[in-house]
Structures are given as structure tokens and as C-alpha cells.
N, C-alpha and C positions, 0 to 999 in steps of 0.2 A: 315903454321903458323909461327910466327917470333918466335924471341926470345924473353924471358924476357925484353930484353936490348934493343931491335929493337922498332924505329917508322914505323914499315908495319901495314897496315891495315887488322885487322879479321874480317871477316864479315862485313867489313864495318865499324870498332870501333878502335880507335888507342891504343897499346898495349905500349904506350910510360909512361914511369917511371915518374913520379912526382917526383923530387929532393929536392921538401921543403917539404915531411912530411913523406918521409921513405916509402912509397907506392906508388902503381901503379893503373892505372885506369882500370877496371874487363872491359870486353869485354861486360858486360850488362852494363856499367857505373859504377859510383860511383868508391870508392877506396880500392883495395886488399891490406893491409898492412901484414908484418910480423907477425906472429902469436907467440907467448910468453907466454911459461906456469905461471901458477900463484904457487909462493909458498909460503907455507904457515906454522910459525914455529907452528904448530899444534898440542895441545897436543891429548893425547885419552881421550873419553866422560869420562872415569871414572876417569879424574885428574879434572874434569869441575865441575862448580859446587859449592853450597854450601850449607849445612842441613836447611829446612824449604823452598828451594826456588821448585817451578811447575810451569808446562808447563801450565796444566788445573787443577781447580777445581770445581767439577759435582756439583752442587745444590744436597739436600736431596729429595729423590722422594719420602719415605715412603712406598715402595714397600717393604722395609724388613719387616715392620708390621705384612705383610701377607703371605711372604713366606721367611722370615728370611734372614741371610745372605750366599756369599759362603762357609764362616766355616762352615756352617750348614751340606752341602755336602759333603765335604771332611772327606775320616777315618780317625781316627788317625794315621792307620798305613803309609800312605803317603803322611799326612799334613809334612811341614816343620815346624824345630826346632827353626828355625830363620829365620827374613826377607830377601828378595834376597839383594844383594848387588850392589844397582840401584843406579846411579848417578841421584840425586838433582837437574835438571838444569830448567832452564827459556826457555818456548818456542823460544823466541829469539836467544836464543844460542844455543838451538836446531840443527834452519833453518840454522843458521850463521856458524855452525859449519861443518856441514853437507856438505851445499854449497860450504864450502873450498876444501872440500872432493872431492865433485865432478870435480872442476876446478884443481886440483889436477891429477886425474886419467886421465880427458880428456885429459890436457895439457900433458901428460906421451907421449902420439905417434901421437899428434893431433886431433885423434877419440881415441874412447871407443870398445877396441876388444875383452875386459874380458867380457864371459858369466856370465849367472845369478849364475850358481854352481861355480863362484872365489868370488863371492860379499855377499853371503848368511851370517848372522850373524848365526854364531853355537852357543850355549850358553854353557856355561863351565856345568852347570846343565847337559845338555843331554849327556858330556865324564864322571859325575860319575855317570849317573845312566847305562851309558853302564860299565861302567866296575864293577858295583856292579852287573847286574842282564842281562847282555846279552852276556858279550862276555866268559863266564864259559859254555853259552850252548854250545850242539853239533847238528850238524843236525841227525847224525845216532841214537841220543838217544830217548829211549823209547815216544812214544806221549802221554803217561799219564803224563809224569815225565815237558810235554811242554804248557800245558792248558792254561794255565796266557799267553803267547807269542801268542800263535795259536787264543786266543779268541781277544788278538787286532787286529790282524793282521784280522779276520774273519771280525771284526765290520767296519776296517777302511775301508774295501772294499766296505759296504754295506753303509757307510755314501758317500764316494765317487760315487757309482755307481750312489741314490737317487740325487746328487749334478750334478752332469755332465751328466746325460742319458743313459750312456755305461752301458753295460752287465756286466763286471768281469775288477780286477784291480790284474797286479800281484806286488809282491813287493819286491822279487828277485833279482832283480841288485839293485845296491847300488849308483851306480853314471850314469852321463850322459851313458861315456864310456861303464859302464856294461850292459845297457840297450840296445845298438847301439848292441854292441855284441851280446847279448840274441835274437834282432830279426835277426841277421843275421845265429844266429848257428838255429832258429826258422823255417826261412825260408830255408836254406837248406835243411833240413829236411823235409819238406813239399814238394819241389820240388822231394826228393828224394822218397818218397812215392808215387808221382802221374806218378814216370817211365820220369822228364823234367830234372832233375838236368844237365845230360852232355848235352843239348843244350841249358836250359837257365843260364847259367854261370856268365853274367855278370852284375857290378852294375854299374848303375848312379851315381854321384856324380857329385856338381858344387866345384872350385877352393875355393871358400871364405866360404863354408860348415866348420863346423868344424871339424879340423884332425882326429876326432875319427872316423868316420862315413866312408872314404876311405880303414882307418885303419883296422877297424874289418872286413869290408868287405872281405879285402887279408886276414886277417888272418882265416878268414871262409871257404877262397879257392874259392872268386867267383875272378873273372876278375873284375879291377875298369876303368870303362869312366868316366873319367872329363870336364865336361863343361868348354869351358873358359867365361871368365864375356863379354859382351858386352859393349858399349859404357856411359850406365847407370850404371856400375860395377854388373851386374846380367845377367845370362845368358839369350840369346832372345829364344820365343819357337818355333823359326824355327832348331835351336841347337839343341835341346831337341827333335825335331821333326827329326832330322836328324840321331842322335846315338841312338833312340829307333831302336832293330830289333827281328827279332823272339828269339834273345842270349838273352835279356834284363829281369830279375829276378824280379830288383824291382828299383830306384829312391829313392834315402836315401837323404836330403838336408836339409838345418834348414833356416826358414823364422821367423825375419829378419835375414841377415850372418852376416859372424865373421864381418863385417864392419858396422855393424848398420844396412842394408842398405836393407828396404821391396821389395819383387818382387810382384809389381802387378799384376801379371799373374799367381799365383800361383794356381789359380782355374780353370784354362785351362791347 
């Protein structure tokens, strides 16, 4: 392969620089230019805005007639006092704003490597209602004294199981991380009940997987094998096919990886 700089031919396509417009011609054609984050002096959604303006407004359907509205459902005891503190804005400024956002984070390393648990909006809502009514509990205290916690925690299971198919949801780890953990102290465990732990010791992992996942592994005590990416930037599954052995516990990876970027062969 040449260089940037070089007129040698790849595959047959000249890798020769275009001088008049800051770019180079891609070895499929057309022209690879400089890539240039977008910035943007951006304020946040709740400086945006201004009182009376919507995104949408829903026609009356007259459904309340017959089954009232959702004040009607709510107790008192955990209606709010006052309306949430939602920024005003115009659909357009919505999209507009948004979309800065995102040219924003792309432009940060040229791809997108932040998972969905960096991007999640928290709402200030759910830090006081933990610090009003969850984080005073304890796990060792009495389970009479836990009913209100134990019976959401019962029902979200059963609305999630009905939703997805699956048998049981636990809800135990708290983040990505905690959960990579919980199956790897899981599976140990298991291993170590069926008499396999000291031969099947070690785990899978691919390179562009996210850190947790190699991480907890060691810290669980198994052995970690890494895949390197092949030519597509995702391991091939002759790879896979070659560090699987009788050691092999389990195959920890996250599809698509930290690069974006889907393995089509994740079914095989």
C-alpha cells in the first residue's frame, strides 16, 4: 500500500492527493477529505426555549369523559406539588439542538465510543426520590420494615418477564459493570459446584468489548483470552474457533463494540 502522499496504485485506484480541494481520491473513488468536528456554542435544553411555545399539540379525543384523566390515578400522597421544570421548546429546536449534540460527540474522536449507560438522561426527579426513600434503607433490615421496595421490585419483574419472554429479571447490579461482575462471581460458582472450575478457568473476550467485561472476569479469578479484531475491526470466527478449548468457561463480548461497529456472525 503507498502512502497518503504517494501516486502508486491500490488495487488498481490511484491514492494520489487532490491539491485543489484538501482531499484525496478513496480507493473506491470519489474524495476522502479532512474530517472536522462541528462546534457548536450550545447552550443546555433548559436555557432553550420560551413559555407557551410546543413541540406537539394532541387534538381532544374525549376519552376523559369515560375514563377521566391521569390525575384521577394518581394518590395524593405521590402526586407532585408542582409542575416539572420542562423546558418550552419548538419541535424544531428540539431536532436542531439535538443534532448539534450529536455532531458534537461524533466529532469528539471521529466515531461514537460512549455506551448507552454515558448517554442516559437521569432526571434530577429520580436523585430526590433516592435520597428521600432508598438510600436510608439497608439490605440486612427486617423484610416487613421493606414491602413498598420489595413489591416494585416483585411487579417490575413480572411486567418485564410478560414484555421479553424470559423466566426471572434480577435487579441487583446497578450498572453495566455490576452486572458483567454478578455473572462472572455467578458463573464461578456454578463451575465450582459442578467439580469444572480448576479446568474450565478461562474467559473470552474480544479487544474492542467493553473494559468491564475482561475486567471482572480477572477480578473473578478466571483467565482472560482476547480476541484481536480482524480486517472488518471484529474478530473472525475462525479466532473464536481457535481459543475456544476444554479451559474455556464462557465468551463475555458486547455486539455492536466499543467502535460502533455490528459482528455479523454473532449467531454462529
Amino acid at each position: 500500500m503507498s502512502s497518503p502522499d504517494g501516486d502508486e496504485d491500490v488495487q488498481g485506484v490511484s491514492n494520489e492527493r487532490t491539491p485543489t480541494d484538501g482531499g484525496r481520491e478513496g480507493r473506491r473513488g470519489g474524495t476522502v477529505r479532512e474530517y472536522h468536528a462541528k462546534v457548536w456554542d450550545e447552550p443546555s435544553i433548559m436555557e432553550m426555549g420560551s413559555e407557551g411555545r410546543r413541540g406537539i399539540a394532541f387534538p381532544e379525543s374525549g376519552v376523559r369523559d369515560s375514563v377521566g384523566t391521569a390525575d384521577d390515578y394518581i394518590p395524593d400522597s405521590v402526586a407532585r406539588e408542582e409542575d416539572p421544570a420542562l423546558p418550552e421548546v419548538s419541535e424544531p429546536w428540539v431536532l436542531r439542538h439535538y443534532l448539534h449534540l450529536a455532531q458534537e460527540t461524533l466529532g469528539f474522536t471521529n466515531i461514537s465510543m460512549w455506551g448507552t449507560c454515558t448517554m442516559k438522561y437521569a432526571p434530577a426527579m429520580n436523585e430526590e426520590l433516592e435520597a428521600e426513600y432508598i438510600s436510608s434503607l439497608h439490605p440486612y433490615q427486617d423484610d416487613d420494615t421493606l414491602q413498598g421496595i420489595l413489591e416494585m421490585g416483585y411487579r417490575l419483574d413480572e411486567y418485564l418477564q410478560e414484555l421479553s419472554g424470559m423466566d426471572k429479571f434480577v435487579f441487583q447490579p446497578a450498572s453495566g459493570t455490576q452486572s458483567a461482575f454478578v455473572f462472572t462471581n455467578l458463573l464461578r460458582e456454578y463451575l465450582k459446584d459442578r467439580g469444572e472450575l480448576d479446568q474450565r478457568n478461562e474467559i473470552i473476550t474480544t479487544l474492542y468489548s467493553h473494559a468491564c467485561l475482561p475486567a471482572t472476569a480477572d477480578v473473578a479469578g478466571f483467565d482472560v483470552v482476547t480476541l484481536q479484531p480482524g480486517e472488518n475491526s471484529y474478530p473472525s470466527t475462525e479466532a473464536l474457533e481457535a481459543a475456544v478449548s476444554e479451559n474455556t468457561a464462557a465468551l463475555m463480548m458486547v455486539n455492536p463494540n466499543d467502535l460502533g461497529i455490528y459482528n455479523p456472525n454473532v449467531d454462529e
